[in-house]
C-alpha positions in Angstrom: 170.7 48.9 222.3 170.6 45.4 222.9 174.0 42.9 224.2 175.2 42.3 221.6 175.5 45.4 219.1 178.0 47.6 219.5 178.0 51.2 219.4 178.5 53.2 216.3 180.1 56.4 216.0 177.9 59.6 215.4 179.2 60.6 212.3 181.2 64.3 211.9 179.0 67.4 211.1 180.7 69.5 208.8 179.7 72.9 208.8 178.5 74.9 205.8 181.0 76.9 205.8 183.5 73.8 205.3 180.5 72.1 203.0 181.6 75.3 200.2 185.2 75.7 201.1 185.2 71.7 199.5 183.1 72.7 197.0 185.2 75.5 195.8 188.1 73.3 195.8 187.1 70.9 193.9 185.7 72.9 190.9 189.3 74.4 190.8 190.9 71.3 191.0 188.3 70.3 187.7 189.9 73.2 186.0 193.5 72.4 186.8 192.9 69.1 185.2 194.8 70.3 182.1 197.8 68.6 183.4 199.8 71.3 183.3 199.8 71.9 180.1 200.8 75.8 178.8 198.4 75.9 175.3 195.3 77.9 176.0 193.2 75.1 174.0 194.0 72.5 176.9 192.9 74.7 179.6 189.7 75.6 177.6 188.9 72.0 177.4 189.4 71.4 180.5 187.2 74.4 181.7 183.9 73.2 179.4 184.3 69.4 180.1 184.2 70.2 184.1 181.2 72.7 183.3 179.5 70.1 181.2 180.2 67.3 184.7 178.9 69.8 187.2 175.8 70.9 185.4 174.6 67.5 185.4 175.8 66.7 189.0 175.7 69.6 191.2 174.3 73.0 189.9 175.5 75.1 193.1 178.9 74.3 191.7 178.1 74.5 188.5 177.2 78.4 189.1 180.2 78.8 191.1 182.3 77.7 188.1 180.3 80.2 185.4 181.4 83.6 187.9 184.7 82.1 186.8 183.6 83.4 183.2 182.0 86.0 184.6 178.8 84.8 183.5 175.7 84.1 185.2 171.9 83.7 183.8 169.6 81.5 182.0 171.8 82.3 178.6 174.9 82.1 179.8 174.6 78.7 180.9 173.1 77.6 177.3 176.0 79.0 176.1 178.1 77.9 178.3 176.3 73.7 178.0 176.6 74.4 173.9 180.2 75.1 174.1 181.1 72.2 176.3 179.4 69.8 173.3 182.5 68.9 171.1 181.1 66.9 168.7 179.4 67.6 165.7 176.4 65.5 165.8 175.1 64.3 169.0 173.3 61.5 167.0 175.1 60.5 163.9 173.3 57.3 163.4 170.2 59.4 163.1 171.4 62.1 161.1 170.6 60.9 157.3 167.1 60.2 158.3 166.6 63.4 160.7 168.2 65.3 157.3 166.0 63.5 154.6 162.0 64.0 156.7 163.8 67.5 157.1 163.7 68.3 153.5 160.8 66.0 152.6 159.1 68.7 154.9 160.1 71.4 153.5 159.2 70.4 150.3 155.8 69.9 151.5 155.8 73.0 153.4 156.8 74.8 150.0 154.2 73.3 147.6 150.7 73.7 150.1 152.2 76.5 152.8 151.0 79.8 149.9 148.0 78.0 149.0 144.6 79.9 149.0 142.9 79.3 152.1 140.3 76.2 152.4 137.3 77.7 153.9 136.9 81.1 154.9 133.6 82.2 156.8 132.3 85.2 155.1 129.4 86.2 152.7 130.0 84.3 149.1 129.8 88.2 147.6 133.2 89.1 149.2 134.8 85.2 149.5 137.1 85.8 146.9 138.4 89.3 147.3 138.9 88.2 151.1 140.5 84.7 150.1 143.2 86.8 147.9 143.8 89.1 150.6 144.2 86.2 152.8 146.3 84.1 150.8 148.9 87.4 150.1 149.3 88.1 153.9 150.0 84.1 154.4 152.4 84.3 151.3 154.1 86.5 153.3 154.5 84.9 156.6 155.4 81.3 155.0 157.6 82.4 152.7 159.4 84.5 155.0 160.1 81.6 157.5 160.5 79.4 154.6 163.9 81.4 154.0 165.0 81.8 157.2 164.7 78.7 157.8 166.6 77.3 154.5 169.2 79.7 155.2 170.2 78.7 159.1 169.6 74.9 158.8 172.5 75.6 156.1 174.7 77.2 158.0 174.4 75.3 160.4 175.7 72.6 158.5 178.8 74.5 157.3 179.5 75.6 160.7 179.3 71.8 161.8 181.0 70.7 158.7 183.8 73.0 159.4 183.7 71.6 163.3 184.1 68.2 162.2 187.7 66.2 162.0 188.6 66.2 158.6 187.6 63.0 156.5 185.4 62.1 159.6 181.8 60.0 158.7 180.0 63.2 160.8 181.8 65.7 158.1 181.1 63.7 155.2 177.6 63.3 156.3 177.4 67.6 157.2 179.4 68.3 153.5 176.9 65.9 151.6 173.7 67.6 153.3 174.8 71.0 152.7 175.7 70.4 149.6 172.0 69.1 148.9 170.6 72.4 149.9 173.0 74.6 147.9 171.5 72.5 145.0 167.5 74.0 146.0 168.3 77.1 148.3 167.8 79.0 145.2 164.4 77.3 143.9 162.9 77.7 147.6 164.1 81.6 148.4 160.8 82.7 146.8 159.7 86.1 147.2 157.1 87.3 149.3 155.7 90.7 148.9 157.4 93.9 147.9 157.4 95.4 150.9 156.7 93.8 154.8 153.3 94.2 156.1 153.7 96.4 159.0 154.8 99.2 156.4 152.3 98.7 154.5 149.3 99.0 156.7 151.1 101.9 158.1 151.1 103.9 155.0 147.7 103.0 154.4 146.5 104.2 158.2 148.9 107.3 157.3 147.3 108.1 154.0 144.1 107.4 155.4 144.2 109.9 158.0 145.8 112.2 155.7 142.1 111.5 153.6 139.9 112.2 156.4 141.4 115.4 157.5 141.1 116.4 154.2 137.1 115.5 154.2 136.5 117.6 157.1 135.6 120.6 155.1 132.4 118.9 153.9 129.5 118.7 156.1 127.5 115.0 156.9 129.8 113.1 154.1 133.2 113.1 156.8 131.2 111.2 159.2 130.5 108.9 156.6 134.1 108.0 154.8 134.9 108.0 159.3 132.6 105.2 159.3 133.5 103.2 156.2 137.2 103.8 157.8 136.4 101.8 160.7 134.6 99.2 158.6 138.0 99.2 156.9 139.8 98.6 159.5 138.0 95.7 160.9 138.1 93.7 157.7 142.0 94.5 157.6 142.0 93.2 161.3 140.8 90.1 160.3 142.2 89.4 157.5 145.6 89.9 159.1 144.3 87.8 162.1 143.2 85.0 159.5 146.6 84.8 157.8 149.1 84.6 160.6 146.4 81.9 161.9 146.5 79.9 158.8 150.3 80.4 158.1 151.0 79.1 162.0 149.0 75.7 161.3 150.2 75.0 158.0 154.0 75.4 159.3 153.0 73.3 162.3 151.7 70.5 160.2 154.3 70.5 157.9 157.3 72.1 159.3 157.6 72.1 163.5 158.1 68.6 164.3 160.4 67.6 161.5 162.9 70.7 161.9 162.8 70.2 166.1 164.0 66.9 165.3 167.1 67.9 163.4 168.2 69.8 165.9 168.0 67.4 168.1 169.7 64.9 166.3 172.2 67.4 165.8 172.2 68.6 169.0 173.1 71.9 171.1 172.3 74.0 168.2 169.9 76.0 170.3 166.3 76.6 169.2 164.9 76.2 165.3 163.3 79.6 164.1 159.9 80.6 164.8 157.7 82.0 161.8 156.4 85.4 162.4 152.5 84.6 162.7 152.8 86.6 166.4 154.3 89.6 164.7 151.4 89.8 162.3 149.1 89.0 165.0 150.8 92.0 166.9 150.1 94.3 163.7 147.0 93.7 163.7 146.1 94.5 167.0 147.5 97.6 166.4 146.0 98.1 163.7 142.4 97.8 165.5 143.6 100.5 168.4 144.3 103.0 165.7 140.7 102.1 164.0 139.0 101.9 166.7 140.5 104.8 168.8 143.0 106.9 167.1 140.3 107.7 164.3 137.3 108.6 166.3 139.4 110.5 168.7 140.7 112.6 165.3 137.3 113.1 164.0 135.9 114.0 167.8 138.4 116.5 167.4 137.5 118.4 164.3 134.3 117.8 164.9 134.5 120.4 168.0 136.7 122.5 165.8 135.2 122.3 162.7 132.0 124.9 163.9 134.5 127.2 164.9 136.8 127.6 162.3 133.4 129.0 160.0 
């Protein structure tokens, strides 16, 4: 230290201990901030604005406060983040045009997302039985998400609508959108197939071993109808496969970017839906185990049985 500086104070250490005291104080001072006030709806307020501050400032407080709710996780504190947004549309200048790609999409999505598949690589004997099969199983998928999807983007709306301050520009813009897809819901709830997937390629692996066990009584010809089983199967495995393929591009193209957007416009509205190309990708995994093991293992089976029961 040279003449002429002077010498500067160390400054305090606080303990830890202190550090959390302070921090526990101020998060309850946060929540007192209702001014006193008696109504339940001021305190509330209060609570979610100061959650909403500390969650962008200081998360060890911010998980101090959610034990206060007696909440803690991953969930919790979506909930907790969605709750503390008050307004109806965290982007209204955005909205209209957010709204209108929305259903321009879905209209898109609705005229190409059932179409027969473009190129499928198999033998030009069985293209077309395989492209129908195809094309049912993507029916399926795309239509189903195409409903879901109609049906929470609109209750959304109505749920924002109602959230809105009456004769507000945000509630007029929410009541004028919903009312636009009340006027197609109908026209776009297209059905599907008769029954979901899953079911039916159980009952047909049910009624299939129900066959074969049947066949056992003949001689060489059960080894046979085993074998065209498993053939079967395959082709079922990848035509499922296929599908849920196809159906997860087409509503990537047409659907994923456009619907993300709205709800981000809109804002804390959580996470759009997901089509169910993973569930069908799921079924037909299973449905290659019970091919490719459950059968064999069943005609192993009577095939050691089988020369004793003569």
């Amino acid at each position: 230290m040279t003449a002429g500086e002077i010498e500067q104070p160390a400054a305090p250490v606080i303990p830890d201990a202190e550090v959390e005291s302070r921090r526990t104080d101020a998060v309850a001072t946060a929540f007192d901030a209702g001014g006193g006030s008696h109504l339940l709806i001021d305190q509330l307020s209060s609570r979610l604005d100061s959650l909403a501050l500390l969650s962008e400032h200081d998360m060890s407080a911010f998980d101090s406060a959610l034990e206060t709710f007696g909440t803690h996780g991953l969930v919790e504190q979506q909930m907790i983040t969605e709750l503390s947004s008050t307004e109806p549309i965290a982007h209204p200048e955005r909205f209209s045009e957010a709204h209108r790609r929305a259903v321009r999409a879905l209209e898109v999505f609705d005229r190409n997302g059932a179409r027969p598949p473009s190129v499928l690589p198999v033998w030009a004997i069985a293209r077309r039985p395989a492209a129908q099969v195809v094309q049912l199983l993507t029916t399926a998928i795309v239509r189903n998400h195409q409903k879901r999807l109609i049906r929470d983007v609109r209750q959304l709306y109505a749920l924002r609508e109602a959230n809105s301050a009456t004769d507000s520009p945000q509630q007029v813009m929410l009541a004028r959108a919903r009312t636009q897809m009340d006027a197609f819901v109908a026209d776009l709830n297209k059905s599907s197939l008769p029954l979901p997937a899953f079911l039916v390629g159980g009952a047909a692996i049910s009624g299939t071993l129900s066959v074969i066990r049947s066949s056992f009584n003949a001689d060489w010809s059960r080894y046979l109808f085993s074998a065209a089983f498993l053939v079967l199967g395959l082709v079922a495995f990848w035509c499922i496969l296929k599908a849920a393929g196809i159906a997860r591009r087409r509503t990537r193209i047409a659907l994923d970017a456009s619907v993300k957007a709205l709800y981000e416009v809109i804002g804390s509205a959580g996470s759009p839906p997901h089509d169910h190309s993973k569930l069908f990708a799921t079924v037909a995994t299973v449905l290659l185990i019970a091919v490719w093991v459950v059968v064999p293992v069943v005609v192993a089976s009577a095939a050691i049985t089988w020369p004793w029961e003569g």
